[in-house]
Backbone as a printed PyTorch tensor [residue, N CA C, xyz], in Angstrom:
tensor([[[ 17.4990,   7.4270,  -8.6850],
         [ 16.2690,   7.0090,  -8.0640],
         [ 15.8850,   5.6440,  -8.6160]],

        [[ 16.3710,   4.3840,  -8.2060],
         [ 16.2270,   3.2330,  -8.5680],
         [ 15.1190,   2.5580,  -7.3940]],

        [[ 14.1310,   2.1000,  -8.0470],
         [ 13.0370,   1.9090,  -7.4750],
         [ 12.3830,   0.2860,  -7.7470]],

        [[ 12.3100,  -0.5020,  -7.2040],
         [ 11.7820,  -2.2660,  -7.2090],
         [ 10.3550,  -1.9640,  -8.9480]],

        [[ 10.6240,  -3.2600,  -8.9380],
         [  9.5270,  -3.8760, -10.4690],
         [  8.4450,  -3.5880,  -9.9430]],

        [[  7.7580,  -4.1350,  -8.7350],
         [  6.7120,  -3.7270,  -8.5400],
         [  6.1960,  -2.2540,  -7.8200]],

        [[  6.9770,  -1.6010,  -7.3540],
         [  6.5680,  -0.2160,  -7.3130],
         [  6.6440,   0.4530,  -8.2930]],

        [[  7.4800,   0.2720,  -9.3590],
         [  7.2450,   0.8020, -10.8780],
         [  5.9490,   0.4370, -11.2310]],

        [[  5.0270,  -0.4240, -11.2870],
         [  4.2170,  -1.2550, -11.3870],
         [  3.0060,  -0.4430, -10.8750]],

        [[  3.1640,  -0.2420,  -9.4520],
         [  2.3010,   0.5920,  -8.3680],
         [  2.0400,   2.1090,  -8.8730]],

        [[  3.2510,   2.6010,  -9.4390],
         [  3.1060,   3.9860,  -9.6720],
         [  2.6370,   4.4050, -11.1430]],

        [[  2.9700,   3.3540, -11.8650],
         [  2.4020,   3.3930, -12.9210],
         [  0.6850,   3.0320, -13.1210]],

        [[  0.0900,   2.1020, -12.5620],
         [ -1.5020,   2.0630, -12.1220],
         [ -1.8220,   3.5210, -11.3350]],

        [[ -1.4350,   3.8940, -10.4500],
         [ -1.4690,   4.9320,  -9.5870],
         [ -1.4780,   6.4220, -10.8830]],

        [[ -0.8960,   6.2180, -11.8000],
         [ -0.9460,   7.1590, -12.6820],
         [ -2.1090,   7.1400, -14.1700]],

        [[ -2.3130,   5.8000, -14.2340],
         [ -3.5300,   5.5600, -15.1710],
         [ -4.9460,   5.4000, -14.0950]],

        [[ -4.6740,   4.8500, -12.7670],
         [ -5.9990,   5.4420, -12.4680],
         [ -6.5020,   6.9530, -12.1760]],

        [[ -5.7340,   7.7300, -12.0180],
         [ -5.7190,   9.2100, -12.2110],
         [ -5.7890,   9.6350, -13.0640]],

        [[ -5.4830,   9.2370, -14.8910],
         [ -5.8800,   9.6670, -15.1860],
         [ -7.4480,   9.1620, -15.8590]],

        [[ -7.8790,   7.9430, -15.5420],
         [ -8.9030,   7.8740, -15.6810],
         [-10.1770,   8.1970, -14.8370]],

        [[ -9.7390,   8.8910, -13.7840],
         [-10.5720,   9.5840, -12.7210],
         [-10.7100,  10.8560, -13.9960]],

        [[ -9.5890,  11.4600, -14.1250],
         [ -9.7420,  13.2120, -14.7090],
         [-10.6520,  12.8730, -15.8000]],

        [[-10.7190,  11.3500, -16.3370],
         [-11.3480,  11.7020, -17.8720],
         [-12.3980,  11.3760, -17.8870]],

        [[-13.2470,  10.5790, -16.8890],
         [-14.6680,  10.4150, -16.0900],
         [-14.9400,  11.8580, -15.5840]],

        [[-14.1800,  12.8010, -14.8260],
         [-14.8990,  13.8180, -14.4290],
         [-15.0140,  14.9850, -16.1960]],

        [[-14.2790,  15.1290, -16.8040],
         [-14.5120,  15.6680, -17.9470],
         [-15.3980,  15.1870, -18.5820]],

        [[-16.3050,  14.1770, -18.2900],
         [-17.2530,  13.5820, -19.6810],
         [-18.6320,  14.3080, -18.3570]],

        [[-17.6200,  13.8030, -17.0070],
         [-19.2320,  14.0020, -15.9510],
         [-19.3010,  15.9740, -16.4900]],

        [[-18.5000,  16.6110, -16.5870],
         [-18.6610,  18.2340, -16.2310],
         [-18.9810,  18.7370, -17.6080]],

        [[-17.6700,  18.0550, -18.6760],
         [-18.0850,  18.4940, -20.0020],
         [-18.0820,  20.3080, -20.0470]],

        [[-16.8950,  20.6890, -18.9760],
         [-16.5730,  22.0090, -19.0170],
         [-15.5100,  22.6570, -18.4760]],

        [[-15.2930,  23.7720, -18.2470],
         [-14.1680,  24.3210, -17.4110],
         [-14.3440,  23.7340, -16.0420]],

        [[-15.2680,  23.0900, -15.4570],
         [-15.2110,  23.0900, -14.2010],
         [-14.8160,  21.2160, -13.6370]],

        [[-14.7300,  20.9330, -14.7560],
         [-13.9950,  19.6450, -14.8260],
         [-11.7740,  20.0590, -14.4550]],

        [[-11.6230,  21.2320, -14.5140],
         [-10.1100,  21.3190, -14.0000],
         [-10.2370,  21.5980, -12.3030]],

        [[-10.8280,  21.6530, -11.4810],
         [-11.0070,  21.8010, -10.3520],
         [-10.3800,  20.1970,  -9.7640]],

        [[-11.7010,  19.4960, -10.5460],
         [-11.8660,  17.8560,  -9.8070],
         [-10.8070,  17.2550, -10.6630]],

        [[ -9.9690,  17.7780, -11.3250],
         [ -8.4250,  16.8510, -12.5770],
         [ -7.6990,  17.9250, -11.5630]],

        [[ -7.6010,  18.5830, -10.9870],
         [ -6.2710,  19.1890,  -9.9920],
         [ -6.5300,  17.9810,  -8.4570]],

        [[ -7.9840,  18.2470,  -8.5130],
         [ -8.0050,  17.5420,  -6.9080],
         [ -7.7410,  16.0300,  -7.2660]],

        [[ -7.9850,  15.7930,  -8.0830],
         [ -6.8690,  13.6750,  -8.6130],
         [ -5.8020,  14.2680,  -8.5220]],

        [[ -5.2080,  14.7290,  -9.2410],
         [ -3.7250,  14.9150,  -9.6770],
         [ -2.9270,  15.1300,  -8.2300]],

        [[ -3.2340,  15.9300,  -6.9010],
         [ -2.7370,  16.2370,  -6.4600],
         [ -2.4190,  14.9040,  -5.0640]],

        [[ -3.0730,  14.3430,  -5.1020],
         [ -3.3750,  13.2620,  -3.8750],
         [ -2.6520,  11.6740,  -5.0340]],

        [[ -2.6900,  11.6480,  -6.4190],
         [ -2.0640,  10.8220,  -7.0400],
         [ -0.9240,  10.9660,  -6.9010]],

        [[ -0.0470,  12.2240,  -7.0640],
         [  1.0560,  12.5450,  -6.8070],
         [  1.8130,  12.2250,  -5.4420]],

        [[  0.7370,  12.6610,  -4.5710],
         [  1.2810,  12.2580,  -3.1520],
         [  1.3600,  10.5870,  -2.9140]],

        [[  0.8990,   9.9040,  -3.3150],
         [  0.3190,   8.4900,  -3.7590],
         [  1.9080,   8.2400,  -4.4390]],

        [[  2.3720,   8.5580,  -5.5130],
         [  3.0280,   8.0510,  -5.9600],
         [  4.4650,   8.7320,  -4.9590]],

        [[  4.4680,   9.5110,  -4.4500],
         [  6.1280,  10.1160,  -3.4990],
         [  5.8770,   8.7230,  -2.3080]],

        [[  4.5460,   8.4350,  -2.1320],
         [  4.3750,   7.5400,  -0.7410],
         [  4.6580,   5.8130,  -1.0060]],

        [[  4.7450,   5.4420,  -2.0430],
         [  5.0000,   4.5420,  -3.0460],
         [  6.4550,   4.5430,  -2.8230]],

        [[  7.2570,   5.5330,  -3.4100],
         [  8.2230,   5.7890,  -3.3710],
         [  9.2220,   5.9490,  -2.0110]],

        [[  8.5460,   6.4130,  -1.2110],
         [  9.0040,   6.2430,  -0.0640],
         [  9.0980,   4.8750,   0.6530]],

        [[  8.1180,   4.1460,   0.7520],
         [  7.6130,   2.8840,   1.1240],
         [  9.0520,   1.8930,   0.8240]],

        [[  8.9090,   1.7340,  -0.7270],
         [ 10.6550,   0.9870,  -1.6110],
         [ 11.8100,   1.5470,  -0.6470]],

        [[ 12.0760,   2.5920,  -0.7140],
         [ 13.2990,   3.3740,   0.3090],
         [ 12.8560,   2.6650,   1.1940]],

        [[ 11.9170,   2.6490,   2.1050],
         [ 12.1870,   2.2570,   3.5470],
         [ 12.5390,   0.9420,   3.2990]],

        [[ 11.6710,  -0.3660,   2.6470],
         [ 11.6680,  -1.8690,   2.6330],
         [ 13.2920,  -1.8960,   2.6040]],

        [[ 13.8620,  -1.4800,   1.4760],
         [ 15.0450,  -1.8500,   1.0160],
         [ 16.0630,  -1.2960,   2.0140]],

        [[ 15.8490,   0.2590,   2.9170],
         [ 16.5090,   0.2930,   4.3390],
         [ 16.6220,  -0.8830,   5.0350]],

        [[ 15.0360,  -1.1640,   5.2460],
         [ 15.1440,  -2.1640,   6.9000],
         [ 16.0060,  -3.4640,   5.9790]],

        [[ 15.7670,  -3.8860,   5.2570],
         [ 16.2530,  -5.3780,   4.9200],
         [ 17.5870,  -5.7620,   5.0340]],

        [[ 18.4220,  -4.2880,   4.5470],
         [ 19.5030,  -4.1350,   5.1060],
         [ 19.9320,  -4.0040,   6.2330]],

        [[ 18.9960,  -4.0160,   7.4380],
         [ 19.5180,  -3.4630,   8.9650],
         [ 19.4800,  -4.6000,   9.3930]],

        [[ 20.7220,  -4.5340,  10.7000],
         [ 20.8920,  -5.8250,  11.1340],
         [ 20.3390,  -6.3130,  11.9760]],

        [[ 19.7110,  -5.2850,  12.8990],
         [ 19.2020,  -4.9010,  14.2390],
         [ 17.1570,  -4.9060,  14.1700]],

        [[ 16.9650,  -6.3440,  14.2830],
         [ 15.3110,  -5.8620,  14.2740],
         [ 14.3500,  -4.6200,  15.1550]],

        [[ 14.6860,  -4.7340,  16.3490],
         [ 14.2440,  -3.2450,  16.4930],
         [ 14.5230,  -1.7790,  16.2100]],

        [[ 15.3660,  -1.6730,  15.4210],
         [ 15.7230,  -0.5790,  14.8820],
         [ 15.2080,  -0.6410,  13.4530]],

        [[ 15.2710,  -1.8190,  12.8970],
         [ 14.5160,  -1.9850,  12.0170],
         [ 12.5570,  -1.4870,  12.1520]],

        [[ 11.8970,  -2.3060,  13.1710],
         [ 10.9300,  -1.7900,  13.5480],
         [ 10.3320,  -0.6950,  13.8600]],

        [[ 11.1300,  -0.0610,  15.0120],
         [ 10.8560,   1.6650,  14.8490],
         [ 11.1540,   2.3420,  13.7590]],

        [[ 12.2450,   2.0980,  12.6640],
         [ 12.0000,   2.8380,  11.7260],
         [ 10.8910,   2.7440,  10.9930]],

        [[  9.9590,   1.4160,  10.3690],
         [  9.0190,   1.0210,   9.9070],
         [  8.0370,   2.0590,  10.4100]],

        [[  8.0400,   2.1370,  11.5410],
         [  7.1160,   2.6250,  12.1420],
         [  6.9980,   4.2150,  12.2630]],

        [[  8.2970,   4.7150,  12.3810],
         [  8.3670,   6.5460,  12.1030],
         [  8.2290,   7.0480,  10.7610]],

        [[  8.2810,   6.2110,   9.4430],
         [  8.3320,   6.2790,   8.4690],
         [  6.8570,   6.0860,   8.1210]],

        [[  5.8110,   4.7390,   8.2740],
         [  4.5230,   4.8670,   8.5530],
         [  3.5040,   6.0630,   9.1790]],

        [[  4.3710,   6.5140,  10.1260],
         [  4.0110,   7.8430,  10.5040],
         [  3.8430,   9.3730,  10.0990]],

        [[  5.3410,   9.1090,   9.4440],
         [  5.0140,  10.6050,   8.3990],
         [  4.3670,  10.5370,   7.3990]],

        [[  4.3550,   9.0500,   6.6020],
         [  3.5210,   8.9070,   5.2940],
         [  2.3830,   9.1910,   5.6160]],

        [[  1.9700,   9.1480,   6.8110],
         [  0.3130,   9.5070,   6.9430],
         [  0.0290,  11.1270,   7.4650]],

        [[  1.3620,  10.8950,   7.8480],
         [  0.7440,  12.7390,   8.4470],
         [  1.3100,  13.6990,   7.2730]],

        [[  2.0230,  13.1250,   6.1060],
         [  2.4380,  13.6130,   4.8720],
         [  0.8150,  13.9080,   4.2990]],

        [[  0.0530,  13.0800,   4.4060],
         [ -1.4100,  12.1600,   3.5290],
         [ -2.4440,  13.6780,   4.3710]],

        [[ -2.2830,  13.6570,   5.3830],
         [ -3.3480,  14.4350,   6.3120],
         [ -3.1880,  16.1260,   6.1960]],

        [[ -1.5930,  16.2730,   5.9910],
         [ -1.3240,  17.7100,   5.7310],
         [ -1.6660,  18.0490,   4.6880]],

        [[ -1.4470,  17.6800,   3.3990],
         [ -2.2230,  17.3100,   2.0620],
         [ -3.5230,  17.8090,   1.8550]],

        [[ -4.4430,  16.5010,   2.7770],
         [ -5.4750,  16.9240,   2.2860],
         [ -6.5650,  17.7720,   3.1210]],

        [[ -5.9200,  18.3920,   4.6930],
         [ -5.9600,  19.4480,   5.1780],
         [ -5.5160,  20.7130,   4.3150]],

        [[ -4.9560,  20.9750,   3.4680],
         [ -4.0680,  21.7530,   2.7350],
         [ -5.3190,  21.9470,   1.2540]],

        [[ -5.7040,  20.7440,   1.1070],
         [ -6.6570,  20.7730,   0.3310],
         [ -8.4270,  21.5280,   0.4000]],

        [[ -8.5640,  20.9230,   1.2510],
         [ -9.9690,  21.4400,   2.4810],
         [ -9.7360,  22.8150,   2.5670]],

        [[ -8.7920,  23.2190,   3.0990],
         [ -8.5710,  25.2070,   3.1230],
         [ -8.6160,  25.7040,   2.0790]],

        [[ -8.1540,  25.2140,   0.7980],
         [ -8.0390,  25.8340,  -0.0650],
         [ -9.5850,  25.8690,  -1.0920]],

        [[-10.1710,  24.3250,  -1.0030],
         [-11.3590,  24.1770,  -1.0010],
         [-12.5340,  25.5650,  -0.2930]],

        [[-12.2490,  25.4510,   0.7110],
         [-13.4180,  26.1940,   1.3140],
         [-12.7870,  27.3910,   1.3690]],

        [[-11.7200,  28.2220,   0.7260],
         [-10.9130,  29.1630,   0.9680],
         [-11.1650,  30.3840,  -0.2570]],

        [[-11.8160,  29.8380,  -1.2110],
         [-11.8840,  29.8640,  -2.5500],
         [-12.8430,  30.1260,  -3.4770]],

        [[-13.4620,  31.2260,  -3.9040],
         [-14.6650,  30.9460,  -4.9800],
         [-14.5840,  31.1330,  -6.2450]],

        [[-14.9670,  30.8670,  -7.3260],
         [-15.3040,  29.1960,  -6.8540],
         [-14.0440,  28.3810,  -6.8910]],

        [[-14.2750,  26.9100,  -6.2450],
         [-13.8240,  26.5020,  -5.6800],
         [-12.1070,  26.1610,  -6.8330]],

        [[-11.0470,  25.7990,  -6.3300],
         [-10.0110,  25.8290,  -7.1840],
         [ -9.4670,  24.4140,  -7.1550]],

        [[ -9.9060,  23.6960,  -6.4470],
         [ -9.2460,  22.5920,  -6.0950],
         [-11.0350,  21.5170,  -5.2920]],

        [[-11.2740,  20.2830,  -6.5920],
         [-12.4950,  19.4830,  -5.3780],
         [-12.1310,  18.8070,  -4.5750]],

        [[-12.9090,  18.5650,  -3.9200],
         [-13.0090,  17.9180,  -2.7400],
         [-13.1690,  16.4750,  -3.3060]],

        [[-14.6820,  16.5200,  -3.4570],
         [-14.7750,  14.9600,  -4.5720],
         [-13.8510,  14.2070,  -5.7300]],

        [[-12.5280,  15.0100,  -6.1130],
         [-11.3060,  14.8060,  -6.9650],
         [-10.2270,  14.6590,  -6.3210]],

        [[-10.4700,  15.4140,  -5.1730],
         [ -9.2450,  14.6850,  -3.4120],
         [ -9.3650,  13.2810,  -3.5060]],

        [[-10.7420,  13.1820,  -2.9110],
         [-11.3500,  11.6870,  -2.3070],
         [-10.6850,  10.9520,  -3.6370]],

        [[-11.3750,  10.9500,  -4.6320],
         [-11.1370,  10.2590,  -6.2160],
         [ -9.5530,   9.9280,  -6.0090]],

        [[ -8.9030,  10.9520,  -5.7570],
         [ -7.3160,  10.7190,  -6.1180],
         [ -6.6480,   9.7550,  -4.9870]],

        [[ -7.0380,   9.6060,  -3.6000],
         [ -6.4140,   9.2320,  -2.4420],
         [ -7.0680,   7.8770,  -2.8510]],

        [[ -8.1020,   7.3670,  -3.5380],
         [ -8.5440,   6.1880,  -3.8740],
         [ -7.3470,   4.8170,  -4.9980]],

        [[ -6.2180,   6.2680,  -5.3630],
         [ -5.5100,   5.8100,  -6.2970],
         [ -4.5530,   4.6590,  -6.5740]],

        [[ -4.3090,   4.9410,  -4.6520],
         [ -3.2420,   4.2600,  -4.2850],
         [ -3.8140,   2.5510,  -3.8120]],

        [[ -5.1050,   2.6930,  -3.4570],
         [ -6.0950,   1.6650,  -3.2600],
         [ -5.6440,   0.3380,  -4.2270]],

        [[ -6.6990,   1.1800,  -5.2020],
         [ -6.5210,   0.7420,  -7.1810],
         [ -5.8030,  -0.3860,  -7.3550]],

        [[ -4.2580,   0.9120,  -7.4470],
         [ -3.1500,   0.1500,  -8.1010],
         [ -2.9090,  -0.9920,  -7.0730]],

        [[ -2.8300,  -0.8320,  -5.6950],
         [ -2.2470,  -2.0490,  -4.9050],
         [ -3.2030,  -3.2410,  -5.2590]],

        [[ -4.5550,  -3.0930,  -5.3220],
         [ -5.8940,  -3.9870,  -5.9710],
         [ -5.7760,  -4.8160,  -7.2820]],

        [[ -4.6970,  -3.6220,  -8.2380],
         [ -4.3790,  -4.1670,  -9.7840],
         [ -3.1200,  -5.3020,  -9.5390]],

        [[ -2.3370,  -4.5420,  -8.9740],
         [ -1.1910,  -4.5780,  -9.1560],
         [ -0.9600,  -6.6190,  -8.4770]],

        [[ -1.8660,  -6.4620,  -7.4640],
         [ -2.0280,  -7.8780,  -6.1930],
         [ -2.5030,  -9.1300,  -7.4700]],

        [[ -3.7330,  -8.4670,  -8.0740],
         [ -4.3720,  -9.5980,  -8.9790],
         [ -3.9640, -10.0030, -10.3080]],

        [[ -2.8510,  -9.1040, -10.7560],
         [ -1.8890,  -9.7000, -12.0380],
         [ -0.9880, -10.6000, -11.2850]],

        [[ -0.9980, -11.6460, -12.3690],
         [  0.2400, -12.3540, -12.6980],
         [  1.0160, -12.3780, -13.3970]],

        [[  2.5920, -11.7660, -12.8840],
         [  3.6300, -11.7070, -13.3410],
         [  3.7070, -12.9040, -13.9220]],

        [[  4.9120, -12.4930, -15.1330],
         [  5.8860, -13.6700, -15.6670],
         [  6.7320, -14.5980, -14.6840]],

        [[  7.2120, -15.5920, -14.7810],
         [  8.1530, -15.8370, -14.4160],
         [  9.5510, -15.6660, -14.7470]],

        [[  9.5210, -15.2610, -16.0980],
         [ 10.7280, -15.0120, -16.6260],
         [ 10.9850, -13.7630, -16.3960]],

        [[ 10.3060, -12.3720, -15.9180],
         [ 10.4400, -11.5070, -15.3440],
         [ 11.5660, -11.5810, -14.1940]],

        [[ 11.6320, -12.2320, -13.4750],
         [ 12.3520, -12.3270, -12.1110],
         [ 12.8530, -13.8950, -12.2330]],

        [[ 14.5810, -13.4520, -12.3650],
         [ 14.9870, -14.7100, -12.3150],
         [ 15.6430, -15.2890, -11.0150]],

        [[ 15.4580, -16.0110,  -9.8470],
         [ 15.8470, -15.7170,  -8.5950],
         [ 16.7010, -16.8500,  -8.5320]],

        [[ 18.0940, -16.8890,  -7.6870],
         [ 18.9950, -18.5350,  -7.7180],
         [ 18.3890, -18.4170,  -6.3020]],

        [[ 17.4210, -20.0460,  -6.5690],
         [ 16.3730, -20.8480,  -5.2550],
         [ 17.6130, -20.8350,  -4.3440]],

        [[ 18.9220, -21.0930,  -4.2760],
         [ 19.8260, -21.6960,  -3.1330],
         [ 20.0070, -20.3560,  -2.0250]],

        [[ 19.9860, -19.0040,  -3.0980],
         [ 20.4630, -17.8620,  -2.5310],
         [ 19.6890, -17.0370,  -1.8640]],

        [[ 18.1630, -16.9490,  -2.8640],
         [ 17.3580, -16.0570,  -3.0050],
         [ 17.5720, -14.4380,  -3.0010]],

        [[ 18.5710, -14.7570,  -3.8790],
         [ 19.2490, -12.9840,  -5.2060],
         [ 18.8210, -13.1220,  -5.9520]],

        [[ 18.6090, -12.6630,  -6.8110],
         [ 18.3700, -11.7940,  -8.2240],
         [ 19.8410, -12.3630,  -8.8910]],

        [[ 19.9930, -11.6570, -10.3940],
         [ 20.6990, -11.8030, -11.0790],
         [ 21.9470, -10.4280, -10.5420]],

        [[ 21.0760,  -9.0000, -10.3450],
         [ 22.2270,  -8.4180,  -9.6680],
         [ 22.3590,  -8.3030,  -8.6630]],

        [[ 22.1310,  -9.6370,  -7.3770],
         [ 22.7390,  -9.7440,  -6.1930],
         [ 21.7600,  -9.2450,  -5.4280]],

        [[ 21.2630,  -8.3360,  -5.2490],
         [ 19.9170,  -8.2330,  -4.8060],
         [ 19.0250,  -9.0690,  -4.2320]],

        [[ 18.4330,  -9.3770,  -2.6640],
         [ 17.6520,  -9.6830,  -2.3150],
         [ 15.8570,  -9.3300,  -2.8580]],

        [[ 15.5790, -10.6320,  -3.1810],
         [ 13.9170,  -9.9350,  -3.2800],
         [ 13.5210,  -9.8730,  -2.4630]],

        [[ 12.4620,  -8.8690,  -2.5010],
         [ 11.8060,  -8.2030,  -1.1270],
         [ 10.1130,  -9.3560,  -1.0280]],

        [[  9.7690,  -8.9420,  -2.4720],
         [  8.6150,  -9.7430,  -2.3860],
         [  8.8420, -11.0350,  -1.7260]],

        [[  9.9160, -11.9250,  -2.0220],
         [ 10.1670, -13.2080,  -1.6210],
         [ 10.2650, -13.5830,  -0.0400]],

        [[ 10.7630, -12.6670,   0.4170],
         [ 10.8860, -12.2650,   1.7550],
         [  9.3570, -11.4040,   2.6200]],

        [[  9.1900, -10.7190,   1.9300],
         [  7.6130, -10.3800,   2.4460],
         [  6.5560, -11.5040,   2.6610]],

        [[  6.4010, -12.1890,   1.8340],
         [  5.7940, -13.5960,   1.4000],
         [  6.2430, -14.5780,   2.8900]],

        [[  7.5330, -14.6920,   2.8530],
         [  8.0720, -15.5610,   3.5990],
         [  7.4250, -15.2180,   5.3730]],

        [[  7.5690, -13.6350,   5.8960],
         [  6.9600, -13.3440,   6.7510],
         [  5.2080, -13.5180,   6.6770]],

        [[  4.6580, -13.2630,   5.5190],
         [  3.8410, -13.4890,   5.5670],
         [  2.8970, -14.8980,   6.1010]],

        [[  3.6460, -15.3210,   5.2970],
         [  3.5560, -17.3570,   5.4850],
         [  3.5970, -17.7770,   7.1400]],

        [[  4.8190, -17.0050,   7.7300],
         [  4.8310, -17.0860,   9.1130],
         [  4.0660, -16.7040,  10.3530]],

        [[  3.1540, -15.3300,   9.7880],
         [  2.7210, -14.9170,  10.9710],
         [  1.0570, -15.6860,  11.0410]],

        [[  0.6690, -16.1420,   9.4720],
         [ -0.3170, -17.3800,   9.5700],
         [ -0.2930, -18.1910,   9.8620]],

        [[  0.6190, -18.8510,   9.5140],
         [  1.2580, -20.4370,  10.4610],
         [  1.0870, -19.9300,  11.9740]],

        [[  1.4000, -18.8750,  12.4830],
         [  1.4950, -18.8990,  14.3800],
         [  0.2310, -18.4480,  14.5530]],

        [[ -0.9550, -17.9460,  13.6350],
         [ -2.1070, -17.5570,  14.3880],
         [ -2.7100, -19.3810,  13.8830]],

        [[ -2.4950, -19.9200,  12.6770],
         [ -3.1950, -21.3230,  13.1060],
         [ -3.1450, -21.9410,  14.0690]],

        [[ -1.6850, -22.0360,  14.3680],
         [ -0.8320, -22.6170,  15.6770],
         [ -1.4540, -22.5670,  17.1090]],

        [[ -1.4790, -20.9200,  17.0810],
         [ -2.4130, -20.4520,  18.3880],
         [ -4.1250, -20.8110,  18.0580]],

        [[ -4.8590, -20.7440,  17.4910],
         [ -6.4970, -21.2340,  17.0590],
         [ -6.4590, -22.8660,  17.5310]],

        [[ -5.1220, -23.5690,  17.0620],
         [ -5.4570, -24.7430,  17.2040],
         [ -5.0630, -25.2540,  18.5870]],

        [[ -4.1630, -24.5250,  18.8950],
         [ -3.9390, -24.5780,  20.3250],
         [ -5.0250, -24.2150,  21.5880]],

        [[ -6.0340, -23.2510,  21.1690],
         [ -7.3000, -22.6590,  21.9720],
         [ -7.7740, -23.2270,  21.8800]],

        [[ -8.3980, -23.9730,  20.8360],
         [ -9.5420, -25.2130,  20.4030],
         [ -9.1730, -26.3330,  21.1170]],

        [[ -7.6550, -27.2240,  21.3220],
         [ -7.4230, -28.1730,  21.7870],
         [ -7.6140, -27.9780,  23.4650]],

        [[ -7.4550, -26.6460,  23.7760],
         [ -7.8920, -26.5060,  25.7510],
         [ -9.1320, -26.6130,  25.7310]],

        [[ -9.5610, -25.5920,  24.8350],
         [-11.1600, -25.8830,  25.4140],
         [-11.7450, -27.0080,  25.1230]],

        [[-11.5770, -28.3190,  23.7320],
         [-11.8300, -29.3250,  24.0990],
         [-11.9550, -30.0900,  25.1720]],

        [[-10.4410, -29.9080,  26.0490],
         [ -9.9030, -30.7420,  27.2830],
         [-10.4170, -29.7320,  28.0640]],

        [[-10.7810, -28.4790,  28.7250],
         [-11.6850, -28.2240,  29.6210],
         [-13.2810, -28.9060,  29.6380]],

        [[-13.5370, -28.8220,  28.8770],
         [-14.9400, -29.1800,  28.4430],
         [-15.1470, -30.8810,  28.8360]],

        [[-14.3110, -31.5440,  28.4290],
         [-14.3180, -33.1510,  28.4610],
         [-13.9000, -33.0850,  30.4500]],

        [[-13.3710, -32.5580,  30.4400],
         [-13.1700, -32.3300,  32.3930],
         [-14.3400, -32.0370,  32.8120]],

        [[-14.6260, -31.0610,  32.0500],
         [-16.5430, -30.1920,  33.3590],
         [-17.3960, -31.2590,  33.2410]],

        [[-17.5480, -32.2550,  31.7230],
         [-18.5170, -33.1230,  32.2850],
         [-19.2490, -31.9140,  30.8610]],

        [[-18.6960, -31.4840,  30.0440],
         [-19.8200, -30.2320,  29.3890],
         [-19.7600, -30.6900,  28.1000]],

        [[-20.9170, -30.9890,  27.2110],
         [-20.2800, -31.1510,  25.5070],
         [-20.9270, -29.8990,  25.1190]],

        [[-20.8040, -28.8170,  24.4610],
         [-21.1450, -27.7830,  23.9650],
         [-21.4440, -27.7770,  22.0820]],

        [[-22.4140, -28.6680,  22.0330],
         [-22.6080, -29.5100,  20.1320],
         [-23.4920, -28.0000,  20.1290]]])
């Protein structure tokens, strides 16, 4: 199970904000009833971190595929179960919640835990890595073991699909200028 720097990264925040959810609700309960709301984190962190995990599997699938729409629909059936993975969960949770007295599993330690995955992507976005962490040859853009970076390439799409919505903004702005200078209309 070989998994990218930064989803190690992801799952590891994903696991200290869980457990700093359980250790806020133990100071909030200060009793037995603090293991209810440390099961309901634990259990949606966990799912958090398989969905993490899944996510790396897929990136590192498509990057390898040669075929962009096959690439795409997979993105997309894979997006799909991660969420209906997320919904069975915490449907699964809710029954057992209201299934139960008292209750065995919170509700408010669900919510807490599904927040987890939030967090870490929040932590994880606003650190700055080393550079000496990731050594990339600029000509190739591999890694040292041959490996494409993903981030580098995510980035790269990223960069692109802003460049074409400026492209298009500046392109709307320049018609309606030249409609406007035609009607005879200045709109200050």
């Amino acid at each position: 199970m070989k998994i990218s720097k930064m989803s190690g990264k992801m799952i590891q925040m994903v696991g200290i904000s869980a457990l700093v959810f359980m250790l806020g609700g133990a100071v909030f309960y200060r009793s037995l009833a603090a293991f209810p709301f440390a099961l309901g984190v634990l259990i949606p962190a966990a799912l958090n971190m398989l969905k993490i995990y899944m996510l790396d599997r897929t990136v590192n699938k498509v990057v390898d595929m040669d075929d962009p729409n096959t690439g795409k629909n997979y993105v997309r059936m894979q997006y799909l179960f991660r969420y209906l993975l997320t919904g069975l969960v915490l449907l699964a949770i809710g029954l057992i919640h209201t299934n139960t007295d008292p209750p065995l599993i919170s509700i408010w330690g669900a919510v807490a835990g599904v927040f987890t995955m939030q967090i870490s992507v929040i932590i994880c976005r606003s650190k700055k890595y080393d550079e000496e962490d990731v050594s990339i040859d600029s000509k190739s853009g591999e890694d040292k073991t041959g490996e494409k970076d993903k981030s580098e390439i995510a980035d790269i799409i990223e960069i692109n699909s802003s460049e074409t919505a400026d492209d298009n903004e500046n392109i709307e702005s320049e018609n309606n200028s030249g409609e406007n200078n035609e009607n005879g209309k200045n709109n200050y």
